[in-house]
TIMAR-513124 format. One line per field, with one value per residue: residue number from 1; y, z, x of N, C-alpha, C in turn. Coordinates in steps of 0.2 Angstrom, whole numbers, plus 5000, padded with zeros to 4 digits. Atoms other than C-alpha are relative to their C-alpha. Last residue first. Layout:
N
pos <- c(NUM,...)
n.Y <- c(Y,...)
n.Z <- c(Z,...)
n.X <- c(X,...)
ca.Y <- c(Y,...)
ca.Z <- c(Z,...)
ca.X <- c(X,...)
c.Y <- c(Y,...)
c.Z <- c(Z,...)
c.X <- c(X,...)
//
This chain:
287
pos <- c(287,286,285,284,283,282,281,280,279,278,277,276,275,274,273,272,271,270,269,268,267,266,265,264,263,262,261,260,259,258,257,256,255,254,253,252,251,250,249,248,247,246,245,244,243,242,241,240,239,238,237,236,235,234,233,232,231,230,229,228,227,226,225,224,223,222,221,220,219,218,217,216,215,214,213,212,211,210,209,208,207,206,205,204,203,202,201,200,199,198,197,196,195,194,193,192,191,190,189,188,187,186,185,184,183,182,181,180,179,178,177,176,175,174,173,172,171,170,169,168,167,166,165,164,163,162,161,160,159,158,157,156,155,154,153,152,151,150,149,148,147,146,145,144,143,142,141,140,139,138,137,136,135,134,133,132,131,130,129,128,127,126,125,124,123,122,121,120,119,118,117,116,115,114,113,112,111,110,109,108,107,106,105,104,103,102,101,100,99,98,97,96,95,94,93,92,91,90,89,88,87,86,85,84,83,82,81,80,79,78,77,76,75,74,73,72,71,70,69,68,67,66,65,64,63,62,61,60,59,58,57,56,55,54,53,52,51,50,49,48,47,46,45,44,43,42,41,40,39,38,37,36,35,34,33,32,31,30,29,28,27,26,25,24,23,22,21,20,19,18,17,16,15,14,13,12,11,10,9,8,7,6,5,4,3,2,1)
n.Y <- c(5002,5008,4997,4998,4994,4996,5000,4997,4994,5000,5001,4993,4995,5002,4996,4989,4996,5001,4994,4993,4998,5000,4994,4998,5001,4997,4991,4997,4997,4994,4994,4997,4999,4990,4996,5002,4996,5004,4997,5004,5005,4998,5003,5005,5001,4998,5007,5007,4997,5002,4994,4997,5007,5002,5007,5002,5002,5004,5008,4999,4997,5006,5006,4998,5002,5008,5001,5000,5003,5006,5002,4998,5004,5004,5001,5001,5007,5004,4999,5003,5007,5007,5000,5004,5008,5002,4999,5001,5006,5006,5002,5001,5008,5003,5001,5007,4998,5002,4995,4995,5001,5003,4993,4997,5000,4998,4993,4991,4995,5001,4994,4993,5001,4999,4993,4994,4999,4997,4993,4998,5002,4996,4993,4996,4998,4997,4993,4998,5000,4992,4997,5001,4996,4993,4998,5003,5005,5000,5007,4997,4997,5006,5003,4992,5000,5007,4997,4996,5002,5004,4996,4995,5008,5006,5007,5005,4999,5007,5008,5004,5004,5007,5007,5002,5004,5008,5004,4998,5001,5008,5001,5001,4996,4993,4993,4997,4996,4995,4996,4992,4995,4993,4998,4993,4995,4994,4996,4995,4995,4992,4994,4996,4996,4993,4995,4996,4996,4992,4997,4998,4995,4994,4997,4997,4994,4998,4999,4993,5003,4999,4993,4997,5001,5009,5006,4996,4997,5005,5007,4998,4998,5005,5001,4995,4999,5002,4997,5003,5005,4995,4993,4996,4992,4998,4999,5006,4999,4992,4999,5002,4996,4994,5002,5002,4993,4996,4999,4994,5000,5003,5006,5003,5002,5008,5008,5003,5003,5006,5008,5000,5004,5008,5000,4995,5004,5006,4996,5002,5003,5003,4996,5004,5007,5001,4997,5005,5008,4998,5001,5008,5004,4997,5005,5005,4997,4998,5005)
n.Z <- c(4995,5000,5004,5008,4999,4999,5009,5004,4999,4997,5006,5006,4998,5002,5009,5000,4997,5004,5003,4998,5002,5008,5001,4997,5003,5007,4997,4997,5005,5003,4997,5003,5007,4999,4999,5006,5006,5005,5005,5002,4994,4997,5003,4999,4990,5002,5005,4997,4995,5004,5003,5008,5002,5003,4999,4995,4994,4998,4999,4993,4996,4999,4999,4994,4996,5000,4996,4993,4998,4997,4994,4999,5002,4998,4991,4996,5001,4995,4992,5003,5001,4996,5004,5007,5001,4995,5002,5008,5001,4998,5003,5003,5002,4998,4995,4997,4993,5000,5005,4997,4996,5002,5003,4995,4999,5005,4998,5002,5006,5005,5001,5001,5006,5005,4997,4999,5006,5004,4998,5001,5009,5005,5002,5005,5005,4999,5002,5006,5005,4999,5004,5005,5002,5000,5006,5005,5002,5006,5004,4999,4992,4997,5000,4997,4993,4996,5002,4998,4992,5002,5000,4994,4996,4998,5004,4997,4999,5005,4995,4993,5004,5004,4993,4996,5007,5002,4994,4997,5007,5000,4994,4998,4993,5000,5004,5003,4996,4999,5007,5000,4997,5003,5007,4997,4994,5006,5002,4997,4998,5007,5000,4994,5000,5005,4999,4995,5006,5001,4993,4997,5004,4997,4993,5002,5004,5008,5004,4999,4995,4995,5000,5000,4993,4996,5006,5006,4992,4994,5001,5005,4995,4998,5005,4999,4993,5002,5001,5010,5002,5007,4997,5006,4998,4995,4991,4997,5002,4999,4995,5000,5004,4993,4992,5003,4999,5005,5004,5006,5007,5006,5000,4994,4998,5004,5000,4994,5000,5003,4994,4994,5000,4999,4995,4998,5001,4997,4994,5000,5000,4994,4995,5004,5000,4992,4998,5000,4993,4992,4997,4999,4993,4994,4999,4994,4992,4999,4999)
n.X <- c(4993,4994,4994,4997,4999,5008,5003,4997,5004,5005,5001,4998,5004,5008,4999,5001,5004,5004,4998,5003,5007,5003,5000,5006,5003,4999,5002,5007,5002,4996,5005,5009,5000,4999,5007,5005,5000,5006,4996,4998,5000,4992,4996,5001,4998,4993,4997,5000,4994,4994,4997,5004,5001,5007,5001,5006,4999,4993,5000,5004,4994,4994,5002,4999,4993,4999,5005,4997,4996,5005,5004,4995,4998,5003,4998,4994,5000,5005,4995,4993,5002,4996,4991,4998,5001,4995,4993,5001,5003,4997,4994,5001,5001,4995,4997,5003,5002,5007,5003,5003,5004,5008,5001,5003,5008,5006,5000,4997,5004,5001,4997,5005,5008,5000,5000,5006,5005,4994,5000,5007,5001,4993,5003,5002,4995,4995,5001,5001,4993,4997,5000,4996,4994,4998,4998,5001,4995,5003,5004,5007,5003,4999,5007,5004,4999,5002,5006,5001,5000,5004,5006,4998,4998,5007,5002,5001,4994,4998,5004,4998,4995,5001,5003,4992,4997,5002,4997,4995,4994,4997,5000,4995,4999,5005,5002,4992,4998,5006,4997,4992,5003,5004,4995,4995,5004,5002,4994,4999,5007,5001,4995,5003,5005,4994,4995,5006,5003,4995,5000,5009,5001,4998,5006,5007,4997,5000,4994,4995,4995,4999,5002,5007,5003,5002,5005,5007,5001,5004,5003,5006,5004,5004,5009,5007,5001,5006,5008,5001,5005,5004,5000,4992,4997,5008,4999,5003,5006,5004,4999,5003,5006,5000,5003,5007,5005,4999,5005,5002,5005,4995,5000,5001,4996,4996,5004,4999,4991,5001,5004,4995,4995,5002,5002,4996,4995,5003,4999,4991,4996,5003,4994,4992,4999,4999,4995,4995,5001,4997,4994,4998,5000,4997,4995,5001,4999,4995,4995)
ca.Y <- c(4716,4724,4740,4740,4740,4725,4717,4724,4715,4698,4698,4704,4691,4675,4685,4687,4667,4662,4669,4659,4644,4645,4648,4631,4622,4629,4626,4608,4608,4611,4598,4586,4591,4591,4573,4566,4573,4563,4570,4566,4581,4589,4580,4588,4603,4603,4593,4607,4622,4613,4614,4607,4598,4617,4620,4636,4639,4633,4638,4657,4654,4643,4657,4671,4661,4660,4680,4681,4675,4683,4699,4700,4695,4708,4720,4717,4717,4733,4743,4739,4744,4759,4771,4765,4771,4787,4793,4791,4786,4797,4812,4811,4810,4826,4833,4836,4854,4851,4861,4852,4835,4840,4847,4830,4823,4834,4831,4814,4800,4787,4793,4782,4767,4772,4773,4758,4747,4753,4749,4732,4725,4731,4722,4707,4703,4706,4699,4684,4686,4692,4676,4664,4674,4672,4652,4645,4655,4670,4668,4684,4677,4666,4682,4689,4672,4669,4689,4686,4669,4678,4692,4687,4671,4686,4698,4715,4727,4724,4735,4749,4752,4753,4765,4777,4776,4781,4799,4809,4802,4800,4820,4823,4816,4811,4799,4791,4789,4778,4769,4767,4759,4750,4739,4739,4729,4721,4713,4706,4698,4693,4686,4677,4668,4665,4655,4646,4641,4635,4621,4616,4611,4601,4592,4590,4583,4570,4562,4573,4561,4573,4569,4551,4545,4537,4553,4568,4558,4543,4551,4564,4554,4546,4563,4565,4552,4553,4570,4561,4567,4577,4573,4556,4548,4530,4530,4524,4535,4536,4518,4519,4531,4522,4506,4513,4523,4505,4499,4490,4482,4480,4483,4499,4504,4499,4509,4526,4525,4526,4537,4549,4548,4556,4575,4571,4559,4570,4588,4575,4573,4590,4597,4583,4589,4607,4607,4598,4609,4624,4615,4612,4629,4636,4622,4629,4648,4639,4627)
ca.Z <- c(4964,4955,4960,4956,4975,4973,4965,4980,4992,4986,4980,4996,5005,4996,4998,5019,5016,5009,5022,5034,5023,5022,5042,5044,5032,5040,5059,5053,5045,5063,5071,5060,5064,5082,5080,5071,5082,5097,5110,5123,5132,5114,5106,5121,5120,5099,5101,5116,5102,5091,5103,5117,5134,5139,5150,5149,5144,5125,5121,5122,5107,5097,5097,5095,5079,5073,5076,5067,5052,5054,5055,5038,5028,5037,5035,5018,5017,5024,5014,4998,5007,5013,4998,5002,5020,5016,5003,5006,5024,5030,5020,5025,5041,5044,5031,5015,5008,4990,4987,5003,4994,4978,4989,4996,4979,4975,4991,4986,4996,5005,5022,5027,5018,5029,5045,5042,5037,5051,5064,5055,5055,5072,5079,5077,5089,5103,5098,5100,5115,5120,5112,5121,5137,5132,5126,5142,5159,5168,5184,5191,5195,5177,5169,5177,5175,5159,5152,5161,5153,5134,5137,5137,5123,5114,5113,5117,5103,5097,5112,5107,5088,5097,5112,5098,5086,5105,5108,5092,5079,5095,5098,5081,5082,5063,5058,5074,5079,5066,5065,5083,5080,5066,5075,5090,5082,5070,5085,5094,5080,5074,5092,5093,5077,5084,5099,5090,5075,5091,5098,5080,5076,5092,5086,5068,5072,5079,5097,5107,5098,5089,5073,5072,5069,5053,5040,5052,5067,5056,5038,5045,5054,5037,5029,5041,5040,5019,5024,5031,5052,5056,5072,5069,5085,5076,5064,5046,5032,5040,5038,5020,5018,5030,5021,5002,5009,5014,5032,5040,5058,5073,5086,5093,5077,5068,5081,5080,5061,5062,5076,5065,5050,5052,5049,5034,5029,5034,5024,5009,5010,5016,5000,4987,4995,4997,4978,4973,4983,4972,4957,4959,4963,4947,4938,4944,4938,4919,4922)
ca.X <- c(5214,5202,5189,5170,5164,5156,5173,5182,5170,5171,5189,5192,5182,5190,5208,5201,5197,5215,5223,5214,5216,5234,5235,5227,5239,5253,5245,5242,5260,5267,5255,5263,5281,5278,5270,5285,5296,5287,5301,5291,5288,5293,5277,5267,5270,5268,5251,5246,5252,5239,5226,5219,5229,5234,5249,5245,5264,5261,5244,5247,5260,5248,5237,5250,5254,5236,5233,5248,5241,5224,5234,5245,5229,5221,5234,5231,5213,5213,5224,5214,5198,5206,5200,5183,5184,5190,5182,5161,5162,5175,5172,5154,5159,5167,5153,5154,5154,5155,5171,5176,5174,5183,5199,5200,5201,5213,5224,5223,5215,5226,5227,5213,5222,5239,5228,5220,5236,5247,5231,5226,5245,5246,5229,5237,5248,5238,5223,5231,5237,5219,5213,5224,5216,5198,5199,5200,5202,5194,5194,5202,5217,5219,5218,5233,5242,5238,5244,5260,5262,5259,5270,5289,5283,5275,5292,5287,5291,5276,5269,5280,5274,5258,5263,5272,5252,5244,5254,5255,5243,5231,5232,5232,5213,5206,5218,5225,5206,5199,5217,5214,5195,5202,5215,5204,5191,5204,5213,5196,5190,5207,5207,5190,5196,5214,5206,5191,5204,5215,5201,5194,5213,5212,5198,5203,5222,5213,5219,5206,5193,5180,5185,5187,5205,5208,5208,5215,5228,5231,5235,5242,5254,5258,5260,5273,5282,5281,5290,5305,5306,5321,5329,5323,5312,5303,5317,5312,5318,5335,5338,5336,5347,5360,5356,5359,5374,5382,5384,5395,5389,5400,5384,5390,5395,5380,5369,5380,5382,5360,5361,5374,5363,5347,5352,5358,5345,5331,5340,5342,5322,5317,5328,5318,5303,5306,5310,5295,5284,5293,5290,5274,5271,5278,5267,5250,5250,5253,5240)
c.Y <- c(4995,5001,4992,5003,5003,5006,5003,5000,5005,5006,5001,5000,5006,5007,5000,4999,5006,5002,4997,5005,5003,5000,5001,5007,5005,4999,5002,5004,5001,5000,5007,5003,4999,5002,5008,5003,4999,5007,4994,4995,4994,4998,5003,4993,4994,4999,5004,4994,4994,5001,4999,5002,4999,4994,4994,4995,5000,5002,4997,4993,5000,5002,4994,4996,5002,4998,4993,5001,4999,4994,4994,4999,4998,4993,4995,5000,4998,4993,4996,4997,4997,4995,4996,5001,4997,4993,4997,5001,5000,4995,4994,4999,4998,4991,4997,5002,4996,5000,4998,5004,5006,5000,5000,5008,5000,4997,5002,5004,5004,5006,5000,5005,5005,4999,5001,5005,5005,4999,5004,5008,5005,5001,5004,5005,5000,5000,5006,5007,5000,5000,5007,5006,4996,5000,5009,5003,4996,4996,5001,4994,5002,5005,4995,4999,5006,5001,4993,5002,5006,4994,4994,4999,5004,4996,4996,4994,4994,4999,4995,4995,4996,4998,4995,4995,4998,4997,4991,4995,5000,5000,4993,4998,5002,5005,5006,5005,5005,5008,5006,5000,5008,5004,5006,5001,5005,5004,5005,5007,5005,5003,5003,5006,5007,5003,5006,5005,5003,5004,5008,5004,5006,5007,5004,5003,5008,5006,5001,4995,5006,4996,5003,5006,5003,5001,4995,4994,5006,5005,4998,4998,5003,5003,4994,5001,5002,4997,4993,5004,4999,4995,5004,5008,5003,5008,5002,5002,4996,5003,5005,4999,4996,5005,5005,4999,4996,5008,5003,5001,5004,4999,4995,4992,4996,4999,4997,4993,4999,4998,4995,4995,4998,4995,4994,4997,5002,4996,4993,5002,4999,4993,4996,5002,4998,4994,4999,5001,4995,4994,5002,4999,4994,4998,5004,4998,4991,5002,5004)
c.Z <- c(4997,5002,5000,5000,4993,4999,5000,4994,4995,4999,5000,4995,4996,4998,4997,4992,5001,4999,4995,4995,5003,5000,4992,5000,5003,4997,4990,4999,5001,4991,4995,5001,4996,4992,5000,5003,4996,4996,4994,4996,4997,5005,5004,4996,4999,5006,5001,4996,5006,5004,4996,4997,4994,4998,4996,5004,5004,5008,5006,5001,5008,5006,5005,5005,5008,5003,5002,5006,5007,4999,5002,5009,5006,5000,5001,5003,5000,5000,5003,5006,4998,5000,5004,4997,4991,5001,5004,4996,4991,4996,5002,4995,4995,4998,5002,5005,5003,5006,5002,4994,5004,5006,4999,4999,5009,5002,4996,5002,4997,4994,4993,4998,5003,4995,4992,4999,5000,4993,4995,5003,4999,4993,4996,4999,4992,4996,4999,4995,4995,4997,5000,4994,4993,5002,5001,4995,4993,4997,4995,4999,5000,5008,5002,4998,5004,5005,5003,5000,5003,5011,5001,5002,5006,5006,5005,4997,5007,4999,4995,5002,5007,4998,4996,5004,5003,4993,4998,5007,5005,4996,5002,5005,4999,5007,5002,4995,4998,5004,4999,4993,5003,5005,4995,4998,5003,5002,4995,4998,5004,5002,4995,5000,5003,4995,4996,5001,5005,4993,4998,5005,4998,4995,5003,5005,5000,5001,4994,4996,5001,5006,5007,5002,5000,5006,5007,4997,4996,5005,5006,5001,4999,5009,5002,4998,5003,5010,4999,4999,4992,4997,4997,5004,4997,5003,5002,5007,5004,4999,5005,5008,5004,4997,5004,5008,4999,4999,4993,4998,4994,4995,4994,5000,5007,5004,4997,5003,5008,5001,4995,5003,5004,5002,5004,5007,5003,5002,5007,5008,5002,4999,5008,5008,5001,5000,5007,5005,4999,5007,5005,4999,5002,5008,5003,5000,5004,5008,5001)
c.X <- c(5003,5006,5003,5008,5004,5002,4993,4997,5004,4997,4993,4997,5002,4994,4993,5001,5000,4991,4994,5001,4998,4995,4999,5000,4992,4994,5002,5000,4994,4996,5005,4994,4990,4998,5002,4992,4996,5002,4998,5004,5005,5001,5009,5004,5001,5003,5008,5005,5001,5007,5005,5003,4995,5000,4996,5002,4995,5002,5006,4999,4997,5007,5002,4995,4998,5007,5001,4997,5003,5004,4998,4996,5005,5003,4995,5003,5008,5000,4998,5003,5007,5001,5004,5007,4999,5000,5002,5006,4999,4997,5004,5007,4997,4999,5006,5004,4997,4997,4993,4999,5000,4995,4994,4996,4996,4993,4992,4998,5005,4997,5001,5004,4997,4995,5005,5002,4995,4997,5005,5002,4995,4999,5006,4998,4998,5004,5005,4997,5000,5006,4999,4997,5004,5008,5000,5001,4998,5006,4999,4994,4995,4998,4996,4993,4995,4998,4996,4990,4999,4998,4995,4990,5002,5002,4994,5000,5003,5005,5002,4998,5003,5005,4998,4998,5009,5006,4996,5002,5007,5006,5004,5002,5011,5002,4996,4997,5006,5003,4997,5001,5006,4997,4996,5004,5003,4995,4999,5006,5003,4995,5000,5006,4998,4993,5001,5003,4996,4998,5007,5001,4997,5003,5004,4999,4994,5004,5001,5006,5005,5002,5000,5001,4991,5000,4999,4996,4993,4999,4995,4995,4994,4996,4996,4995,4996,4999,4994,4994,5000,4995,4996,4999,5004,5001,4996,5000,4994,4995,4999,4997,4996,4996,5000,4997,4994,4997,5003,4996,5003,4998,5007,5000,5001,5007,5005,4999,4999,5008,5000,4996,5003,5005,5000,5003,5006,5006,4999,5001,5007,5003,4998,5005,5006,5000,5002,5008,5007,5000,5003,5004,5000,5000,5004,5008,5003,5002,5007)
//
């Protein structure tokens, strides 16, 4: 209970602050309507007022619990207007791409460590590539896999692989660098192989490392998701719900595609901590 009420204050906090921030925000169309129409109002009315508008600038939060509501619980699942089903269409995405991003997030860590060579020229070309901003990168990378035919869920989850592999390459290569001297020392007194130093030191002393760039990964695999979404044009997807709330300017629908992706990146991470805890406690260290 004690871990719990900390975060019950925090939510509250944003509550109360998202409320006033609403009302705030919300006012001026409210004062502009009465004055148009010769109307005083009191605070109570121009609160009141501001918890209700069909396009605020700032949606209320019980707004957006109500879209919720009716686009998760009261629409059917696989209707394109659930939450569900286009939630369904960018966990595929950012899936395929942490796959892809920790696939060659460890296979350069693998390398950096063991080849000067990589340490020297690849690991300068990765900090370089995430120096690209996404939103530059993501139509380019469309369009170029789009000429080939290759369209759907593979390029959202190149882009997304794209900005996770980092995480996983900068963790890896710190977590294989990890051992002591000593207990490297220890394994050439015992005259272990190149790859027994890897697999019997190396890799277990990275696991820590590992799951933290992962964690750190399988978030930004989800943004770069949603990012690749947005100049497809795509009519799937939570990035689509976000397009297509701005068309509109259906803020109440951006905002409840936005805490969707919150909700859906919290239980990504939550998932690698699940696996950590998992594989950590096999291997008899705590986290």
């Amino acid at each position: 209970m004690r871990h719990v009420l900390p975060v019950l204050a925090v939510v509250a906090a944003i509550i109360v602050a998202w409320y006033g921030a609403a009302a705030w925000m919300n006012s001026q169309w409210t004062l502009d309507q009465a004055a148009r129409e010769g109307r005083e109002l009191t605070i109570v009315d121009i609160v009141n007022d501001t918890m209700v508008q069909e396009r605020p600038k700032l949606p209320a939060p019980h707004q957006v619990g109500a879209e919720l509501w009716k686009t998760v619980v009261a629409t059917r699942p696989g209707s394109k207007r659930s939450l569900l089903w286009h939630g369904w269409v960018t966990l595929s995405a950012t899936a395929a791409g942490f796959g892809i991003g920790t696939v060659a997030g460890l296979l350069l860590a693998v390398g950096i460590v063991h080849s000067r060579a990589m340490d020297l020229s690849v690991m300068p070309w990765a900090v370089a590539s995430q120096t690209i901003p996404v939103l530059a990168i993501a139509p380019m990378v469309i369009v170029v896999l789009n000429s080939v035919g290759v369209s759907g869920l593979l390029p959202k989850a190149v882009i997304a692989g794209w900005l996770s592999f980092f995480p996983v390459v900068v963790g890896m290569v710190k977590g294989l660098r990890a051992p002591e001297p000593m207990q490297l020392d220890q394994m050439a007194t015992w005259n272990a192989s190149r790859g027994q130093l890897f697999w019997k030191l190396r890799l277990p002393a990275s696991m820590p490392w590992l799951f933290a760039s992962l964690k750190v990964a399988v978030a930004a695999a989800l943004v770069g998701t949603i990012v690749g979404e947005l100049p497809a044009g795509a009519t799937s997807g939570l990035g689509a719900r976000l397009l297509s709330g701005s068309y509109y300017g259906q803020t109440v629908q951006i905002w409840a595609a936005l805490v969707a992706a919150a909700v859906l990146a919290a239980g990504l991470v939550a998932l690698v901590a699940a696996t950590e805890r998992l594989v950590l406690g096999r291997m008899g260290m705590r986290r």
